[in-house]
DRENFIFI-458419 format. One record per atom (N, C-alpha, C, CB): y, z, x; atom name; residue in one letter; residue number from 1. Coordinates in steps of 0.2 Angstrom, whole numbers, padded with zeros to 4 digits. Glycine has a CB too. Layout:
+-------+-------+-------+-------+--------+-----+
|     y |     z |     x | atome | residu | num |
+-------+-------+-------+-------+--------+-----+
|     Y |     Z |     X |    CA |      A | NUM |
...
+-------+-------+-------+-------+--------+-----+
***
This chain:
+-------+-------+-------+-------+--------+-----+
|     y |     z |     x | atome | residu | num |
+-------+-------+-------+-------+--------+-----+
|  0010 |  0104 | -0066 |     N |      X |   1 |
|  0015 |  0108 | -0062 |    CA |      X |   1 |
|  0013 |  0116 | -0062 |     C |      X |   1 |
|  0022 |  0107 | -0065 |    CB |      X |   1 |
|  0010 |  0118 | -0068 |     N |      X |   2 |
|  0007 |  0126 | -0068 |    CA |      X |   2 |
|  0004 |  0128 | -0065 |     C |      X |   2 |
|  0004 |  0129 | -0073 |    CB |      X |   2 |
| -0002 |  0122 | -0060 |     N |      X |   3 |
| -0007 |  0126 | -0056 |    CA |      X |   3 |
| -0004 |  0126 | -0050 |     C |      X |   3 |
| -0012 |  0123 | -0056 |    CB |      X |   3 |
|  0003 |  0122 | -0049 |     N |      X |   4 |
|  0004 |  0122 | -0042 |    CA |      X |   4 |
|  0006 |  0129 | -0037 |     C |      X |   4 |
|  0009 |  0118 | -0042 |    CB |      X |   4 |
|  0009 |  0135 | -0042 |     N |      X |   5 |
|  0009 |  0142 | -0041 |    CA |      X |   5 |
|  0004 |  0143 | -0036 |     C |      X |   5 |
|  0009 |  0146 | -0048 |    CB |      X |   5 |
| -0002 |  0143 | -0038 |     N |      X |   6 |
| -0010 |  0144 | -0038 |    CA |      X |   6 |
| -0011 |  0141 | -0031 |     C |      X |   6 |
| -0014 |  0139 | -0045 |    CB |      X |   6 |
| -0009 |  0134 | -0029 |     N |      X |   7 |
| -0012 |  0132 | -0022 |    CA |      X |   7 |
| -0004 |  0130 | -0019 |     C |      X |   7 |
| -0018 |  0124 | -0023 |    CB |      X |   7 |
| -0001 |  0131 | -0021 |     N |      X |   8 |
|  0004 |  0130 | -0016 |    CA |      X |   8 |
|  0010 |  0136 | -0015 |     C |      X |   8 |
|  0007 |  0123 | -0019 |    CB |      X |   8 |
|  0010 |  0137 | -0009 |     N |      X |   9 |
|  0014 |  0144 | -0006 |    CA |      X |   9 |
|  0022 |  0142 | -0006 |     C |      X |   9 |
|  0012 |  0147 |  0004 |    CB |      X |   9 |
|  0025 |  0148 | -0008 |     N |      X |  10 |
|  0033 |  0150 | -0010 |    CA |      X |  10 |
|  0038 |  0146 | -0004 |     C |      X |  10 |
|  0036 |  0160 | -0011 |    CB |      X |  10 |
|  0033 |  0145 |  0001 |     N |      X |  11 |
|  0037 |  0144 |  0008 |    CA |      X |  11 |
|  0038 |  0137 |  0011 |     C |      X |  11 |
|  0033 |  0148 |  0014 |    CB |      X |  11 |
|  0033 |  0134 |  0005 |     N |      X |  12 |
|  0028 |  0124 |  0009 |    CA |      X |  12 |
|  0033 |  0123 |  0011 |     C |      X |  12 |
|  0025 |  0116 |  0004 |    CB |      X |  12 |
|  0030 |  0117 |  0016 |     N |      X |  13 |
|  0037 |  0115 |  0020 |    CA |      X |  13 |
|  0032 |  0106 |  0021 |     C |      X |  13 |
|  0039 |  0120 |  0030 |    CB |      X |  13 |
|  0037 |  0102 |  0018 |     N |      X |  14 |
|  0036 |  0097 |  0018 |    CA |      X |  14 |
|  0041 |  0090 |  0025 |     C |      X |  14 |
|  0036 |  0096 |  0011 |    CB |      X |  14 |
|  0035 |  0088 |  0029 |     N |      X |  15 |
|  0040 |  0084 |  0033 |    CA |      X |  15 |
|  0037 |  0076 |  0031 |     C |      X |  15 |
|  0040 |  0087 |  0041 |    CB |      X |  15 |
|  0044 |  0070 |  0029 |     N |      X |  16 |
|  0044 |  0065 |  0026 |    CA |      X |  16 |
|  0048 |  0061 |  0029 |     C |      X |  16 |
|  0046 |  0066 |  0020 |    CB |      X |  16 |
|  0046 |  0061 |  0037 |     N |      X |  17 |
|  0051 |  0057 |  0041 |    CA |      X |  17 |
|  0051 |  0048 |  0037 |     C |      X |  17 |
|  0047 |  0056 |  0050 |    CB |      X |  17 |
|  0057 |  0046 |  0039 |     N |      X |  18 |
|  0065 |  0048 |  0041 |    CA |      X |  18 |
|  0068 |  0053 |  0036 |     C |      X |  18 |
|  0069 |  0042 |  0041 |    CB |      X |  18 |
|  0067 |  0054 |  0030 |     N |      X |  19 |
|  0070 |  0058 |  0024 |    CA |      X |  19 |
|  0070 |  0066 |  0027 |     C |      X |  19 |
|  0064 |  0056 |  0016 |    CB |      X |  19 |
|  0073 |  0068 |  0023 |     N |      X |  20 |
|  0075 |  0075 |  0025 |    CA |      X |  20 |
|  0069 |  0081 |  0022 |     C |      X |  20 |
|  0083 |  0077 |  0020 |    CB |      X |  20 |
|  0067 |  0085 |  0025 |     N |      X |  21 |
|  0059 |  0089 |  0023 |    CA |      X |  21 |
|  0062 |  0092 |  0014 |     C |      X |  21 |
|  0057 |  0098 |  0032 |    CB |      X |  21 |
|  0056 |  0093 |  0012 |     N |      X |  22 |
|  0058 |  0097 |  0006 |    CA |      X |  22 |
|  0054 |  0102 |  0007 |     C |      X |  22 |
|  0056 |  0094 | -0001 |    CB |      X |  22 |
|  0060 |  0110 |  0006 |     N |      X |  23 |
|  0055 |  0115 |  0007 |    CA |      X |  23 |
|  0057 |  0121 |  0002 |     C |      X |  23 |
|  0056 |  0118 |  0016 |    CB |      X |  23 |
|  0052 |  0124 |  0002 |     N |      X |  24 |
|  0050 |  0129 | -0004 |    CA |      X |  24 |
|  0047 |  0124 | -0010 |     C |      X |  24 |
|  0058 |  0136 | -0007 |    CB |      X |  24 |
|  0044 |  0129 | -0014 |     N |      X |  25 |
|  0037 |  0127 | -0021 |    CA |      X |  25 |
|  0042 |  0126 | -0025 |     C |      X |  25 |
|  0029 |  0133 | -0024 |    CB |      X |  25 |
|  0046 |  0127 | -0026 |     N |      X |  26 |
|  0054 |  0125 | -0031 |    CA |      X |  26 |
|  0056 |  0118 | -0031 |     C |      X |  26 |
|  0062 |  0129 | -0026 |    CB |      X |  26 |
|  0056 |  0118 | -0027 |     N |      X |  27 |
|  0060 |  0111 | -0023 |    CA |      X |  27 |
|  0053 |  0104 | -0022 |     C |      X |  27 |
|  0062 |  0114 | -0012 |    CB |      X |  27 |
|  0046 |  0106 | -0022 |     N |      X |  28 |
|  0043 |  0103 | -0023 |    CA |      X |  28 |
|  0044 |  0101 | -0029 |     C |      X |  28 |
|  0039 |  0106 | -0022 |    CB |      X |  28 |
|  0041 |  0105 | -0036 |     N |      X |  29 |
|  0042 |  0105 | -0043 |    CA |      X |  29 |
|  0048 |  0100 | -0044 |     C |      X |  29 |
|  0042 |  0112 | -0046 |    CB |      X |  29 |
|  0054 |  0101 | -0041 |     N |      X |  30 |
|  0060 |  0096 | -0042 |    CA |      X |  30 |
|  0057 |  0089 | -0042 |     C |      X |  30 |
|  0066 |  0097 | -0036 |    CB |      X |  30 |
|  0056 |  0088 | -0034 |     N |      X |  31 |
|  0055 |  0082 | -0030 |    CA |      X |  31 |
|  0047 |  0078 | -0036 |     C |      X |  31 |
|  0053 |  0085 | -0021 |    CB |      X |  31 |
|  0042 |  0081 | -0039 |     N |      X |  32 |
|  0038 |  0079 | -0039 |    CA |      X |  32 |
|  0040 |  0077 | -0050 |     C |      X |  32 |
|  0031 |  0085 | -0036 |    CB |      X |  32 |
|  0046 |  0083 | -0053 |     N |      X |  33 |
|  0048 |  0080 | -0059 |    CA |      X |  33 |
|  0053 |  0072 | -0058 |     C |      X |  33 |
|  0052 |  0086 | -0062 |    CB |      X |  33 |
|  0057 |  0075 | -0053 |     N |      X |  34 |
|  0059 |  0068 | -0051 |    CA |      X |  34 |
|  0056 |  0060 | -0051 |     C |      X |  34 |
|  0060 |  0069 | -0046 |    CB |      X |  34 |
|  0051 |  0061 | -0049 |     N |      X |  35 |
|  0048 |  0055 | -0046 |    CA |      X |  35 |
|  0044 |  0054 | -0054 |     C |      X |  35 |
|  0042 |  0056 | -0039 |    CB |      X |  35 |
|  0041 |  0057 | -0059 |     N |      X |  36 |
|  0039 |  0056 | -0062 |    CA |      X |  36 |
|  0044 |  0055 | -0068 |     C |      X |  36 |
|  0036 |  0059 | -0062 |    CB |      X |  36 |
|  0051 |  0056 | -0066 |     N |      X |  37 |
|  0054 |  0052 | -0071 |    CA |      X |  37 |
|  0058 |  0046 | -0068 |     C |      X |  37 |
|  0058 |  0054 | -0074 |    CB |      X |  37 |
|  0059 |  0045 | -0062 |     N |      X |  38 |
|  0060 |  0038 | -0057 |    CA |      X |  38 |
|  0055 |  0033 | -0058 |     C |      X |  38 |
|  0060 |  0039 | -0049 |    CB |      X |  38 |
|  0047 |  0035 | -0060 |     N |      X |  39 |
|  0042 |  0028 | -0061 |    CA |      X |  39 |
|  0040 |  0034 | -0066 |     C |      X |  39 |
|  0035 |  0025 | -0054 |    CB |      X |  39 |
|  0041 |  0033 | -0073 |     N |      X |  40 |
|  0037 |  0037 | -0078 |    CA |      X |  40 |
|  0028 |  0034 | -0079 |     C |      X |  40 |
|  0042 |  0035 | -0084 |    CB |      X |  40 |
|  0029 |  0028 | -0076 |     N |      X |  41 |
|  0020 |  0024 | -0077 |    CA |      X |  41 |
|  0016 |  0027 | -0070 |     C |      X |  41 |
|  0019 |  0013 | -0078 |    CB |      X |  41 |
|  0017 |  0031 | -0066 |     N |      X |  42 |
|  0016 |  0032 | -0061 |    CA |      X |  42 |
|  0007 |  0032 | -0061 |     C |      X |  42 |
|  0021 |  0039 | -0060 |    CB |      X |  42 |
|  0006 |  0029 | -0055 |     N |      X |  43 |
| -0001 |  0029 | -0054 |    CA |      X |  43 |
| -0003 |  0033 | -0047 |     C |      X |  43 |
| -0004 |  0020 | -0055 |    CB |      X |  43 |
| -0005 |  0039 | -0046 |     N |      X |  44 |
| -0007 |  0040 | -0038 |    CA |      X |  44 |
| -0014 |  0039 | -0037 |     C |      X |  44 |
| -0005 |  0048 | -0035 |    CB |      X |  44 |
| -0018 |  0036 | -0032 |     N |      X |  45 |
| -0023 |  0035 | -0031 |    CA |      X |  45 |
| -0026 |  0038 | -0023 |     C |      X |  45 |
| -0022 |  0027 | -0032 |    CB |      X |  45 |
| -0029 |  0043 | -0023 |     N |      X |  46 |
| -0031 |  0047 | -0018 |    CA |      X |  46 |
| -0038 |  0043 | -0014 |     C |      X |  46 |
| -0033 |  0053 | -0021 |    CB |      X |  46 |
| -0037 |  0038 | -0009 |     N |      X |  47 |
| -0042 |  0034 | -0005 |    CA |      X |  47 |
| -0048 |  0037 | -0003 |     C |      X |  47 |
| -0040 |  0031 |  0000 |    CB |      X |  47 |
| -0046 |  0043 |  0000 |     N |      X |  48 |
| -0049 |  0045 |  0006 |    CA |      X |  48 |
| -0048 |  0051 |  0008 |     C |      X |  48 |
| -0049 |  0041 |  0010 |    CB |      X |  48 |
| -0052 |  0056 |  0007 |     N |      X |  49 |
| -0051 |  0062 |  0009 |    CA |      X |  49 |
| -0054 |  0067 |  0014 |     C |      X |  49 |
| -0050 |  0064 |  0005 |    CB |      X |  49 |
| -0050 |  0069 |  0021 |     N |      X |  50 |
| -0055 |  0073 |  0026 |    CA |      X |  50 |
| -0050 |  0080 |  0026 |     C |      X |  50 |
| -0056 |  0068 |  0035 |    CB |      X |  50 |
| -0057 |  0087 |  0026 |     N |      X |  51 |
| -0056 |  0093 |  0027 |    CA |      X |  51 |
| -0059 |  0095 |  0033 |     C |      X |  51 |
| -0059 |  0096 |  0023 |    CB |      X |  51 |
| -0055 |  0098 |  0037 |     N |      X |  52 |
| -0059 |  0101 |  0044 |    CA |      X |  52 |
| -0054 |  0110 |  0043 |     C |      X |  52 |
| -0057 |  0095 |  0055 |    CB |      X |  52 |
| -0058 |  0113 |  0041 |     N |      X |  53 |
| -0055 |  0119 |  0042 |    CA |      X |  53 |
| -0049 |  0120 |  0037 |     C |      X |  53 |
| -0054 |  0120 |  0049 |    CB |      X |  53 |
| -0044 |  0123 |  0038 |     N |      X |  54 |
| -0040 |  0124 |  0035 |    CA |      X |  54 |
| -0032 |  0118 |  0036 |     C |      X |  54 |
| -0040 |  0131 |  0037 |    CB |      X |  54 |
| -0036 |  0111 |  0037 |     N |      X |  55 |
| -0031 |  0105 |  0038 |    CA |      X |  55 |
| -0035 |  0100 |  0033 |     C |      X |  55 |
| -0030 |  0102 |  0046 |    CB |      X |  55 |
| -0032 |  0097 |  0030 |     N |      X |  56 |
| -0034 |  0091 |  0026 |    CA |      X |  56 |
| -0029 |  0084 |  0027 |     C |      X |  56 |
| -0034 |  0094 |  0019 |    CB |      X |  56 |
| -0034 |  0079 |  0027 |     N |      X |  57 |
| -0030 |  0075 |  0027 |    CA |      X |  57 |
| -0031 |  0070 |  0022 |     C |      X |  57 |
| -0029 |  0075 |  0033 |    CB |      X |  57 |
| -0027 |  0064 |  0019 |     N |      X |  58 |
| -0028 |  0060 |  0014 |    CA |      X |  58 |
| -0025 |  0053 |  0015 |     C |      X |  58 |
| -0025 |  0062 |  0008 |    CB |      X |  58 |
| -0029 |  0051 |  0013 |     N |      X |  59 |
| -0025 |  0040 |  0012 |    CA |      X |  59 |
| -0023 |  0041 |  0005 |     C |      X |  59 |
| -0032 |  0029 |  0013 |    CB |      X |  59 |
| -0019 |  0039 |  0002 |     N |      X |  60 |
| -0017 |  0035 | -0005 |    CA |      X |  60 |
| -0014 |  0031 | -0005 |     C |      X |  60 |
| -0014 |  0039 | -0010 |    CB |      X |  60 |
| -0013 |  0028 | -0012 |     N |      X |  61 |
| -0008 |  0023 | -0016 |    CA |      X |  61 |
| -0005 |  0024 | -0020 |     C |      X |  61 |
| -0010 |  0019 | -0018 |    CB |      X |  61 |
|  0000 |  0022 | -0022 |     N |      X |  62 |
|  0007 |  0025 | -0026 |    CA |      X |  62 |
|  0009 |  0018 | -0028 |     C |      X |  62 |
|  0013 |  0031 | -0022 |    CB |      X |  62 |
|  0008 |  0017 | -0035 |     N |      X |  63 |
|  0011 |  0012 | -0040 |    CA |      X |  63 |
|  0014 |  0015 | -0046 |     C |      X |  63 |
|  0006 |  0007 | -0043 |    CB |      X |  63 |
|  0021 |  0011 | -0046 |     N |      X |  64 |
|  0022 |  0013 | -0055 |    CA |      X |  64 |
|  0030 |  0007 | -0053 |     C |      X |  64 |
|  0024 |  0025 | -0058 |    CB |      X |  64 |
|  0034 |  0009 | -0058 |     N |      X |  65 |
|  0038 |  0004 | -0061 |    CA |      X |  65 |
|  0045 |  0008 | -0059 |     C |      X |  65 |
|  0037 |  0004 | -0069 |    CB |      X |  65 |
|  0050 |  0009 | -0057 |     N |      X |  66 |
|  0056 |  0011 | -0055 |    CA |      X |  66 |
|  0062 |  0011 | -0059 |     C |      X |  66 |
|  0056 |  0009 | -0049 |    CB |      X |  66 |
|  0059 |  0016 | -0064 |     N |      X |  67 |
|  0067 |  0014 | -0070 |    CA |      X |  67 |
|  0070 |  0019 | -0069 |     C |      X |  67 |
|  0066 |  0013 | -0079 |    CB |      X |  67 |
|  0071 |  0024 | -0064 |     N |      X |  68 |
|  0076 |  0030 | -0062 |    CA |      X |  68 |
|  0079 |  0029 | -0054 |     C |      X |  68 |
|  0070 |  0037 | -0062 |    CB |      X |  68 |
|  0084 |  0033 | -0053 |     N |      X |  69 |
|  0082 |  0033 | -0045 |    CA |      X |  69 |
|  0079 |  0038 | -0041 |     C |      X |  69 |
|  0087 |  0033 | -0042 |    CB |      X |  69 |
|  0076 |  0033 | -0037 |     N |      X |  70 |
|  0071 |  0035 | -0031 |    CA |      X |  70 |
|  0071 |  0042 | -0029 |     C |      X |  70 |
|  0072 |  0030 | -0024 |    CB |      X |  70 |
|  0068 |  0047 | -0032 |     N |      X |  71 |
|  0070 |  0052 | -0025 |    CA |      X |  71 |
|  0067 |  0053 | -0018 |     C |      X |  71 |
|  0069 |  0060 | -0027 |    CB |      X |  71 |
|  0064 |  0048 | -0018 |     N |      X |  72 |
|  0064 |  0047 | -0011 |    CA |      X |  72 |
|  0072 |  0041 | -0005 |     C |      X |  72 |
|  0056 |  0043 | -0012 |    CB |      X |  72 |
|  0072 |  0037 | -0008 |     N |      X |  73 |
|  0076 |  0031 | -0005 |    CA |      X |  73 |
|  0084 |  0032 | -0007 |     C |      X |  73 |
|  0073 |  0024 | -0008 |    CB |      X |  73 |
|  0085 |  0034 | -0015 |     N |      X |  74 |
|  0089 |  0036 | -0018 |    CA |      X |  74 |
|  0094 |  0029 | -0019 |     C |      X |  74 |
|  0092 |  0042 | -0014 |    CB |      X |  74 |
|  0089 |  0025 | -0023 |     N |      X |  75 |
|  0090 |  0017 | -0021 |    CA |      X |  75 |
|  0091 |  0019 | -0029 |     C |      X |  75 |
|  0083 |  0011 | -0017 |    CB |      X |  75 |
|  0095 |  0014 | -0035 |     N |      X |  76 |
|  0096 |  0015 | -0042 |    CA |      X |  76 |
|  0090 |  0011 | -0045 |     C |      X |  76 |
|  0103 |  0012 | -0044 |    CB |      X |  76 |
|  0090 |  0012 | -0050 |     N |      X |  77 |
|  0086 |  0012 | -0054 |    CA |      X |  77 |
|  0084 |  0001 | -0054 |     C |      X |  77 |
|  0091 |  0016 | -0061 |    CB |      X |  77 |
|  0078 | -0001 | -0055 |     N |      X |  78 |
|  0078 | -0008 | -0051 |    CA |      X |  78 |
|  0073 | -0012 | -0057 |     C |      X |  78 |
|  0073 | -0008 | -0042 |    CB |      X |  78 |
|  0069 | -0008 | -0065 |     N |      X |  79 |
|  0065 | -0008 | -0066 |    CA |      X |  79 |
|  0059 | -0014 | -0061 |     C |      X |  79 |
|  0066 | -0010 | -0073 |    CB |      X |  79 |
|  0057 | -0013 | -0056 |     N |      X |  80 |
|  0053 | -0015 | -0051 |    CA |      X |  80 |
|  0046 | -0011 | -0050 |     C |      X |  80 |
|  0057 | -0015 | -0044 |    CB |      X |  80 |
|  0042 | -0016 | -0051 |     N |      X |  81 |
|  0034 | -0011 | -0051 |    CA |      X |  81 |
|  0036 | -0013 | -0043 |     C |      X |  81 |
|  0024 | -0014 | -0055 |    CB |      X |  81 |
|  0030 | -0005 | -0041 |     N |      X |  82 |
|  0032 | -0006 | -0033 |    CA |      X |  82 |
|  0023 | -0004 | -0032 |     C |      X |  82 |
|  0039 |  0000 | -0029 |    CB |      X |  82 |
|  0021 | -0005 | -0025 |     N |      X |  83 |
|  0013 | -0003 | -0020 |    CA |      X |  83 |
|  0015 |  0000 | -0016 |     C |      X |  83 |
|  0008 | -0008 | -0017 |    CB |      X |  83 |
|  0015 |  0007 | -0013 |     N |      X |  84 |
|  0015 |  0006 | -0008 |    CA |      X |  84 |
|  0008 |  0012 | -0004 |     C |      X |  84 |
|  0022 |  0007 | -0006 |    CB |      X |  84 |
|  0005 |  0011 |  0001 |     N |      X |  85 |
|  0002 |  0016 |  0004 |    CA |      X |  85 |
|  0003 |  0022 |  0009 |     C |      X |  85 |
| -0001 |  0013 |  0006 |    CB |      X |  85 |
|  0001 |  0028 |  0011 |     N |      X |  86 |
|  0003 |  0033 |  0014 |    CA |      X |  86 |
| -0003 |  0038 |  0018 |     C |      X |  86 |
|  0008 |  0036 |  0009 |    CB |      X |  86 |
| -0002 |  0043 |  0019 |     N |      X |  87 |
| -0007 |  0046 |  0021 |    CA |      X |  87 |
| -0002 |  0055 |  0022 |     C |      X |  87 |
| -0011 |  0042 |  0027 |    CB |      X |  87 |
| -0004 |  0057 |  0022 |     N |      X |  88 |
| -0002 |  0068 |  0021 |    CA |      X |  88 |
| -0009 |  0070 |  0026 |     C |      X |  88 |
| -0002 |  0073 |  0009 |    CB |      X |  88 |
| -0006 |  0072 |  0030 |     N |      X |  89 |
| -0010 |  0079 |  0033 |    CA |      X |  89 |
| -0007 |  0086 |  0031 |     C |      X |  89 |
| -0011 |  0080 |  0041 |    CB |      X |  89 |
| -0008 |  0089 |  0028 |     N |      X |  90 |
| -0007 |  0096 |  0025 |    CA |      X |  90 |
| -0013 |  0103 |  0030 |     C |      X |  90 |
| -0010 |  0094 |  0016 |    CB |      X |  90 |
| -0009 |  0109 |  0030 |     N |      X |  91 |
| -0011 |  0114 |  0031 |    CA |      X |  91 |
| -0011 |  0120 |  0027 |     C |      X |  91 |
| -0008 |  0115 |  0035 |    CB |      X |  91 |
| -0017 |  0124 |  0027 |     N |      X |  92 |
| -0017 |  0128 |  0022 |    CA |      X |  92 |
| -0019 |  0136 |  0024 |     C |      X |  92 |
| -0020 |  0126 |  0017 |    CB |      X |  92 |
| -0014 |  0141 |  0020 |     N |      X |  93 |
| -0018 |  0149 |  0025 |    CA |      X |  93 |
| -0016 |  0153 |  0019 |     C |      X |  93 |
| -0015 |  0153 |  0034 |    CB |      X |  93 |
| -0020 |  0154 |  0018 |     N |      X |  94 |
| -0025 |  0161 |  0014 |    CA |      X |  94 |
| -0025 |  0157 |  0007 |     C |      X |  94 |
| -0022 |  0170 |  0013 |    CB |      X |  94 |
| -0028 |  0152 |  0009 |     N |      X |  95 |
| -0030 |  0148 |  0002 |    CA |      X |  95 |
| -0026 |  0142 | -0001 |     C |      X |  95 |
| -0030 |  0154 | -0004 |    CB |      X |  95 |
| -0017 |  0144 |  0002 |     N |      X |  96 |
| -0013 |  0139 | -0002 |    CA |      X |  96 |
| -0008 |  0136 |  0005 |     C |      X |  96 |
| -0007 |  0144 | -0008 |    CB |      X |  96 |
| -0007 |  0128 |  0002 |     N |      X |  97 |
| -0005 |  0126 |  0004 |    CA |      X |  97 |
|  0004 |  0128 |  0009 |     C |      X |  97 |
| -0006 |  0123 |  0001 |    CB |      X |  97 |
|  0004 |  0127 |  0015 |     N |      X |  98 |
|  0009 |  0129 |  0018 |    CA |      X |  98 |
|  0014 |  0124 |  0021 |     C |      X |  98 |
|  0006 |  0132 |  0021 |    CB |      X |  98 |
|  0009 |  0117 |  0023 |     N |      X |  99 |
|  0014 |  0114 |  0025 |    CA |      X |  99 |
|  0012 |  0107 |  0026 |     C |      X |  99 |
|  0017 |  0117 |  0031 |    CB |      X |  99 |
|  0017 |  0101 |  0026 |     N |      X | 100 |
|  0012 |  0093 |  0023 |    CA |      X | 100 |
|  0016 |  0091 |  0030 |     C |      X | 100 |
|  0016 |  0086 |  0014 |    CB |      X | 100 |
|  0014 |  0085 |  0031 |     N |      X | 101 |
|  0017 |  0078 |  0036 |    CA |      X | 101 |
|  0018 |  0072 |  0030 |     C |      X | 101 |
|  0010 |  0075 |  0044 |    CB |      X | 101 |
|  0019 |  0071 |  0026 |     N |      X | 102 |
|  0020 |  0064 |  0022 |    CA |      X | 102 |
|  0022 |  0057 |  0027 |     C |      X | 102 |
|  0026 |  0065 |  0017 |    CB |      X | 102 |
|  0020 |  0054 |  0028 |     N |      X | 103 |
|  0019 |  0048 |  0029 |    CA |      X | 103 |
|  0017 |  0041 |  0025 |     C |      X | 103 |
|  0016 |  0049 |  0032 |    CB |      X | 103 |
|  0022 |  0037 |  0023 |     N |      X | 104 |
|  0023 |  0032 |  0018 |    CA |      X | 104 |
|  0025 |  0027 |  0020 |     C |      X | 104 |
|  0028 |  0033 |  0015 |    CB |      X | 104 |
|  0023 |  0021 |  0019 |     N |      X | 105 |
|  0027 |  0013 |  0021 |    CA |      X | 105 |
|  0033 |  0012 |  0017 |     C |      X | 105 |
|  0021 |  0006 |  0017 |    CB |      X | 105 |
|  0037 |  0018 |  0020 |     N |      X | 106 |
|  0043 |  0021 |  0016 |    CA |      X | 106 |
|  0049 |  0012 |  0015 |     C |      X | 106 |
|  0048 |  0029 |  0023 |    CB |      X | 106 |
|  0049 |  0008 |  0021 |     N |      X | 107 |
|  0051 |  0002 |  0023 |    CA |      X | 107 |
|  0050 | -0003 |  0018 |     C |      X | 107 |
|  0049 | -0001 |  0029 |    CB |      X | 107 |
|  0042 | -0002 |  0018 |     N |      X | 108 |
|  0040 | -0008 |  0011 |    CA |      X | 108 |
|  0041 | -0006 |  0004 |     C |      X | 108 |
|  0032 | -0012 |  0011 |    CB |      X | 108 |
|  0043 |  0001 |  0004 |     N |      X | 109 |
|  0045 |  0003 | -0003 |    CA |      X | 109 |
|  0050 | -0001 | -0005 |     C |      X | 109 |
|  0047 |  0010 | -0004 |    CB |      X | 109 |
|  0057 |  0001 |  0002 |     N |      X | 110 |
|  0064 | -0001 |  0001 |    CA |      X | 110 |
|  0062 | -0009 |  0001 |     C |      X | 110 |
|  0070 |  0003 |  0008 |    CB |      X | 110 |
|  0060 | -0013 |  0004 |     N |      X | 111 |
|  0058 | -0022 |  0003 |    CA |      X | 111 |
|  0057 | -0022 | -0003 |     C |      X | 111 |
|  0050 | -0026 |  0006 |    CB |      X | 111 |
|  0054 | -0017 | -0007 |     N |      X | 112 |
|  0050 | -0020 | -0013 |    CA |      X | 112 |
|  0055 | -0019 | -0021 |     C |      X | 112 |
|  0041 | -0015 | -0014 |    CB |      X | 112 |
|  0061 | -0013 | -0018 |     N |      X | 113 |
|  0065 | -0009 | -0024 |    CA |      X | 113 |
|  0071 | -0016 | -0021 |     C |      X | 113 |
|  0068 |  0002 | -0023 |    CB |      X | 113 |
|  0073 | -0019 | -0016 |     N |      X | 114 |
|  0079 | -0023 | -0013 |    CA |      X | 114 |
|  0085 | -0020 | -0009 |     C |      X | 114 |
|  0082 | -0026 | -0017 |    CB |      X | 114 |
|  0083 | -0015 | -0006 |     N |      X | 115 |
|  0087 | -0012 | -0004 |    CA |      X | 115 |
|  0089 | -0010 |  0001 |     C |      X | 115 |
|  0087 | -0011 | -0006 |    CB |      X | 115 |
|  0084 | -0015 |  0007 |     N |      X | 116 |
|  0083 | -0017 |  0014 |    CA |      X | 116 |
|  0080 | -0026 |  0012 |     C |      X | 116 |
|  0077 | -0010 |  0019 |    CB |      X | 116 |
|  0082 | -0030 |  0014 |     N |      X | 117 |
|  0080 | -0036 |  0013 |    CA |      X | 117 |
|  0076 | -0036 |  0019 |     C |      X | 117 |
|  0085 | -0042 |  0012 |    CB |      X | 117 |
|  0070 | -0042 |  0020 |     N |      X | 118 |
|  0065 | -0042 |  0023 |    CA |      X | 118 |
|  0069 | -0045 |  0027 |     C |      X | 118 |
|  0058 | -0043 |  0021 |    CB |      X | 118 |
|  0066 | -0043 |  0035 |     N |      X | 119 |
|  0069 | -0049 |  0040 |    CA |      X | 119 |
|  0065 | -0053 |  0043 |     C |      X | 119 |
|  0073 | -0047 |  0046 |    CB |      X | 119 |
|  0057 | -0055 |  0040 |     N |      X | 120 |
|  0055 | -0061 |  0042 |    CA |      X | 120 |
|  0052 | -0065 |  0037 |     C |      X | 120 |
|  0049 | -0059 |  0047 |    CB |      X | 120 |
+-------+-------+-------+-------+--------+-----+
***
């Protein structure tokens, strides 16, 4: 969390369709202690990563065990290991991040916590 000062700007602006954007480096640090106590075994797994200038972009995986609630979904606590895959294009200027696109298989998270049942 210490270094995030360092690469990420007071202003970020994170968009997480359908969920509500999270904005400012405050609010990040919430959202990211959160998660880490919603899957304390948290695993992120960075697939694949393209830079072109001052845009980056990433595939990952995100496992862990769901013994809090979700601040993403805001689904209770399910102890349910969960997979899901995503990708972020991020922007950055004068060195620090400014602003994300998050993009998630936000649907098969909620399948996998029960809290959308699958309809096929």
């Amino acid at each position: 969390m210490e270094g995030l000062d360092d690469l990420v700007a007071p202003n970020w602006l994170r968009h997480k369709p359908p969920f509500p954007d999270i904005v400012g480096l405050d609010a990040l640090k919430k959202f990211i202690a959160d998660c880490r106590t919603s899957y304390p075994d948290v695993h992120l797994t960075i697939d694949k990563v393209i830079i072109e200038g001052d845009w980056i972009a990433s595939i990952w995986t995100y496992e862990g065990t769901q013994s809090g609630v979700s601040p993403t979904t805001g689904a209770p606590p399910s102890n349910k290991r969960i997979k899901i895959r995503g990708c972020d294009i991020g922007r950055w200027e004068g060195g620090k991040a400014v602003e994300d696109w998050n993009l998630g298989d936000w649907l098969d998270l909620m399948h996998q916590l029960g809290v959308v049942p699958k309809s096929w």
